[in-house]
C-alpha positions as CSV (number, residue, x, y, z in Angstrom):
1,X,75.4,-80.6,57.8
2,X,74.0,-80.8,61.5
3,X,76.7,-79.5,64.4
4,X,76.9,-82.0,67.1
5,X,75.0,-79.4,69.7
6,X,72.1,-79.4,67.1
7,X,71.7,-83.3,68.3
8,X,68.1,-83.5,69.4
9,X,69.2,-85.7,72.4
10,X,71.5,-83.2,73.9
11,X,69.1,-80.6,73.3
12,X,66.5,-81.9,75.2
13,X,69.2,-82.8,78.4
14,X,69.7,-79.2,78.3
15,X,66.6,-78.1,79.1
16,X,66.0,-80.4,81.5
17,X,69.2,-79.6,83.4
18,X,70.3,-75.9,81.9
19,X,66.8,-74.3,80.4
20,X,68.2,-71.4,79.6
21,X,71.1,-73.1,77.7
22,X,69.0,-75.8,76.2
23,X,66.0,-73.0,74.8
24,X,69.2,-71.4,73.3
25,X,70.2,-74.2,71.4
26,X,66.5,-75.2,70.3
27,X,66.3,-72.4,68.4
28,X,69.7,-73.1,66.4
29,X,68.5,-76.5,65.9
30,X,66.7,-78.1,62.5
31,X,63.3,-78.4,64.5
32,X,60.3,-76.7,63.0
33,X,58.7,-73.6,64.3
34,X,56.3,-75.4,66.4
35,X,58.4,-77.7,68.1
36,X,61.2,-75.1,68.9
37,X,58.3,-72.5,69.9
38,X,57.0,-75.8,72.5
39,X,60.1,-76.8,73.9
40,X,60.9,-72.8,74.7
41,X,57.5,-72.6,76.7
42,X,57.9,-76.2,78.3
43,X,61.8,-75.6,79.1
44,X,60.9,-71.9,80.7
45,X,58.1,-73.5,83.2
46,X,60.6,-76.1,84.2
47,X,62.7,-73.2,84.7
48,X,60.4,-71.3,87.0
49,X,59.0,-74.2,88.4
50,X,62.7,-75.0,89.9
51,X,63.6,-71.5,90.9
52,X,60.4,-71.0,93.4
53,X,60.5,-74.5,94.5
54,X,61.7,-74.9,98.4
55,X,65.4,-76.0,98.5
56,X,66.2,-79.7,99.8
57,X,66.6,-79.3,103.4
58,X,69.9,-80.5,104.6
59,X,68.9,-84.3,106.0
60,X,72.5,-84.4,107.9
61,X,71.8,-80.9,109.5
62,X,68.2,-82.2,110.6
63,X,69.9,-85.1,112.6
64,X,72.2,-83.3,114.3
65,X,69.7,-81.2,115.6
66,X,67.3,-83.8,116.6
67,X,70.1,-85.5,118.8
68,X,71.1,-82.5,120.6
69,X,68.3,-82.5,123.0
70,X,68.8,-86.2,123.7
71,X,72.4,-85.4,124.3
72,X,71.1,-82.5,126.9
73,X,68.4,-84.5,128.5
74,X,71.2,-85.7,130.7
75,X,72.7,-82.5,131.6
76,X,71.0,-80.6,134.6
77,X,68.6,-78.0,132.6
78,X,69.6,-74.1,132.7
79,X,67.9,-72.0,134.1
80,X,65.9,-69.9,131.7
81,X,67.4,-66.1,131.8
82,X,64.1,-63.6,133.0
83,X,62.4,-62.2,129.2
84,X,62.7,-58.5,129.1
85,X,59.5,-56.5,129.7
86,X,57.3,-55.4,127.1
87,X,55.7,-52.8,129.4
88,X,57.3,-49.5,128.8
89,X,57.3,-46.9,131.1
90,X,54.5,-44.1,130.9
91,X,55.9,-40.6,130.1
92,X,56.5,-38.0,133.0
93,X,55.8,-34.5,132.7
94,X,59.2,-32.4,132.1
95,X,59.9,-29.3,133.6
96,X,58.9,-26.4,131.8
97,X,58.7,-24.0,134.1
98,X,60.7,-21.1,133.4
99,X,61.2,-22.0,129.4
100,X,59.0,-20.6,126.6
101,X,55.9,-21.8,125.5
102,X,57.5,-23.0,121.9
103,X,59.4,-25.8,124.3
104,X,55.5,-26.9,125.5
105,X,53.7,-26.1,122.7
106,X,54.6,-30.0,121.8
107,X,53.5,-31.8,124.6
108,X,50.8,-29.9,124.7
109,X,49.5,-30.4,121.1
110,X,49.9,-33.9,121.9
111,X,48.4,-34.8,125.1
112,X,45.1,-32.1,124.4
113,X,47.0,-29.9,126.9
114,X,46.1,-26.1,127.4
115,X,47.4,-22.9,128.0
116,X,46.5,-20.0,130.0
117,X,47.5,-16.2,131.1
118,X,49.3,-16.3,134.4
119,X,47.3,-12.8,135.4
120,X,43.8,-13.5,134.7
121,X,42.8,-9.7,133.6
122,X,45.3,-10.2,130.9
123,X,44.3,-12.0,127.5
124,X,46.9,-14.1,125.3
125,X,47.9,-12.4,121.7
126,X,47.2,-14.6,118.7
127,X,50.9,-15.8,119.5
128,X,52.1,-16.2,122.6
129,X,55.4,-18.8,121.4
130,X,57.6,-16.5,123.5
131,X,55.9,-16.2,126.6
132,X,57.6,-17.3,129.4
133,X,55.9,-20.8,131.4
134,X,55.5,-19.5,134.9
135,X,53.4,-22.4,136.3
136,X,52.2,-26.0,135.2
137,X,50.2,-28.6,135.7
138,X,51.1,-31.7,137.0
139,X,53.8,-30.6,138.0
140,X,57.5,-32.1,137.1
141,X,58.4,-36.0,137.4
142,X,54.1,-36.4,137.2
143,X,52.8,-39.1,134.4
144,X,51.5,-36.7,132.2
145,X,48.4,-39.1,131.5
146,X,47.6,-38.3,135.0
147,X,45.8,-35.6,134.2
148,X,45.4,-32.7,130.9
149,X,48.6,-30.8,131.0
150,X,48.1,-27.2,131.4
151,X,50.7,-24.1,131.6
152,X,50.3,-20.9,132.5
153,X,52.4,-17.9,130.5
154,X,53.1,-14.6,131.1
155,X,54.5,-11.6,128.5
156,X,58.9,-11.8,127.9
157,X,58.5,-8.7,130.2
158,X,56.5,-9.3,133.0
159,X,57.6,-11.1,136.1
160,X,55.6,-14.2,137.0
161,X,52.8,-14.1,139.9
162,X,52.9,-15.3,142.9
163,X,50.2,-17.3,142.0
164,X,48.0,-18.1,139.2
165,X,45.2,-15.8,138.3
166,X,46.8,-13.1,140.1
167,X,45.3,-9.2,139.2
168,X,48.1,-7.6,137.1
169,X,46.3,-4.2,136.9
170,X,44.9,-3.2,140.3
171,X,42.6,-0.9,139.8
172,X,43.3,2.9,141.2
173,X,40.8,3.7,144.1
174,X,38.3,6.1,143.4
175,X,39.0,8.9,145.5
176,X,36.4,9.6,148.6
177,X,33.6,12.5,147.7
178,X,34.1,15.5,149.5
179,X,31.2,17.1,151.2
180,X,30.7,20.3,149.5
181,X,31.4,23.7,151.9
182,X,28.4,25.3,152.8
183,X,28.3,28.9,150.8
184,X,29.3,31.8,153.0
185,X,26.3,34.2,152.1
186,X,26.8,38.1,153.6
187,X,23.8,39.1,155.3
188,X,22.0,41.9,153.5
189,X,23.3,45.0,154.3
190,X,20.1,46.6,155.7
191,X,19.8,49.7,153.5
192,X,18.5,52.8,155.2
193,X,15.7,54.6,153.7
194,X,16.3,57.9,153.1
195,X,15.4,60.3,155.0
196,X,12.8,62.8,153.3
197,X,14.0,66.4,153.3
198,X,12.2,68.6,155.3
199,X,9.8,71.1,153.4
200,X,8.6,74.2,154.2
201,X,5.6,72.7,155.4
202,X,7.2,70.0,158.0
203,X,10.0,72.9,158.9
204,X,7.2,75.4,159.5
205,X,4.8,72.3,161.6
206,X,7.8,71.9,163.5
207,X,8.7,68.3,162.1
208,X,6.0,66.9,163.3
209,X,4.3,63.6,161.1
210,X,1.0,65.2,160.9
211,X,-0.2,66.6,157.4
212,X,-3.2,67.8,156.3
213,X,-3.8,67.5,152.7
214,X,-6.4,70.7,152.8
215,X,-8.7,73.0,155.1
216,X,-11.6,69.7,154.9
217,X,-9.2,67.6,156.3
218,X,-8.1,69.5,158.9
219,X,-11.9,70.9,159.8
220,X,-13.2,67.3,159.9
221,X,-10.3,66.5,162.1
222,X,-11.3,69.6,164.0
223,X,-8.1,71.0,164.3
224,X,-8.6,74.1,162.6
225,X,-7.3,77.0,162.8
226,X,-4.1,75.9,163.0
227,X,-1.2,78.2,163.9
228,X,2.5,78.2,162.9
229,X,4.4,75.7,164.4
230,X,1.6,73.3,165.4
231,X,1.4,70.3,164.4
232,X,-0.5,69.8,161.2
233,X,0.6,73.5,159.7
234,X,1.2,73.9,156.5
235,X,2.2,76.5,154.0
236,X,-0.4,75.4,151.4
237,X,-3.0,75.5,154.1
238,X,-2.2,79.5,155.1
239,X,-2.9,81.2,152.1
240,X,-2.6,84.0,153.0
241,X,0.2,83.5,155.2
242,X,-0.5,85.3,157.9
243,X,0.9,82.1,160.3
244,X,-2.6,81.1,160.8
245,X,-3.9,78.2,158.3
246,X,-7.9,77.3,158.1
247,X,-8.9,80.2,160.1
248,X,-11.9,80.6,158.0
């Protein structure tokens, strides 16, 4: 026996007013496989088809707004209020001087900013984040797009420079070469030459510097005979020692 919601008729309202409902019911109906599996696929397009379709727009609402400006056409216009600016405002430089590099290291890294060694005959270690900012560039309240921020840093314990590139480690003067002192040389002692002792020969010629080596040399002088204490005498010229040397 057929139930009154297997009626074809109400059926087919349903899915044209409640698809969901009405696909339910088609499938506890007496249809046949085919018709049941149709009016599923034709009840769920209607379905989709009303659920991405625009909503009716609200006729009433449409009029009312269409007779406001006729309403106002009357009234003395306002006066439109200024539209805010789009232009924002270009970034200043902060100060940095006096904080660590890790508080520039950002703005740096952003802009294609550098850093530097405030004493120029010092190098910076591979890391240099807790170096103190001594001086930058432009300075504070500066766009920073002015021009390529720079900073320069100096060691936790070293007091900043006066200036930038300032010598750290002066070098030590060299001291002055001293002229070396001439060497005091002595003078040679002069050494006195011995005096030759006095032979028998000298005492006995008196002292005198005149020697005869024998009788020949005192002949061919022509100084013989020579007596005792002349000069020239000689023991070894008086052999016979008599006083009187060469007398032959």
């Amino acid at each position: 026996m057929r139930r009154w919601w297997q009626h074809p008729a109400l059926i087919v309202c349903l899915l044209v007013f409640l698809p969901p409902v009405g696909i339910a019911l088609t499938w506890t109906g007496r249809w046949s496989r085919n018709k049941k599996v149709v009016a599923t696929v034709l009840g769920s397009l209607w379905f989709l088809l009303v659920l991405v379709s625009d909503p009716p727009q609200d006729t009433e609402n449409d009029a009312k707004g269409a007779a406001k400006p006729t309403a106002s056409a009357s009234t003395t216009p306002a006066t439109p209020s200024p539209s805010p600016s789009t232009t924002q405002a270009a970034p200043v430089m902060p100060s940095l001087v006096g904080r660590t590099y890790t508080d520039a290291e950002p703005l740096l890294t952003k802009n294609l900013g550098r850093a530097y060694a405030a004493y120029k005959d010092v190098e910076l270690p591979a890391d240099y984040t807790s170096w103190t900012v001594c001086f930058q560039r432009p300075d504070a309240g500066a766009p920073v797009g002015s021009a390529v921020p720079v900073v320069y840093v100096t060691a936790p314990d070293v007091p900043c420079p006066a200036s930038p590139n300032t010598v750290l480690h002066k070098p030590t003067p060299k001291p002055a070469p001293t002229a070396p002192e001439p060497s005091r040389t002595q003078a040679p002692v002069p050494t006195q030459e011995p005096t030759p002792a006095a032979t028998e020969d000298d005492e006995a010629s008196g002292g005198n510097s005149v020697y005869y080596r024998n009788c020949t040399a005192v002949r061919a002088a022509g100084a013989a005979p020579i007596h005792a204490g002349e000069p020239g005498y000689g023991s070894h010229l008086d052999r016979d020692g008599d006083g009187v040397a060469c007398e032959r």
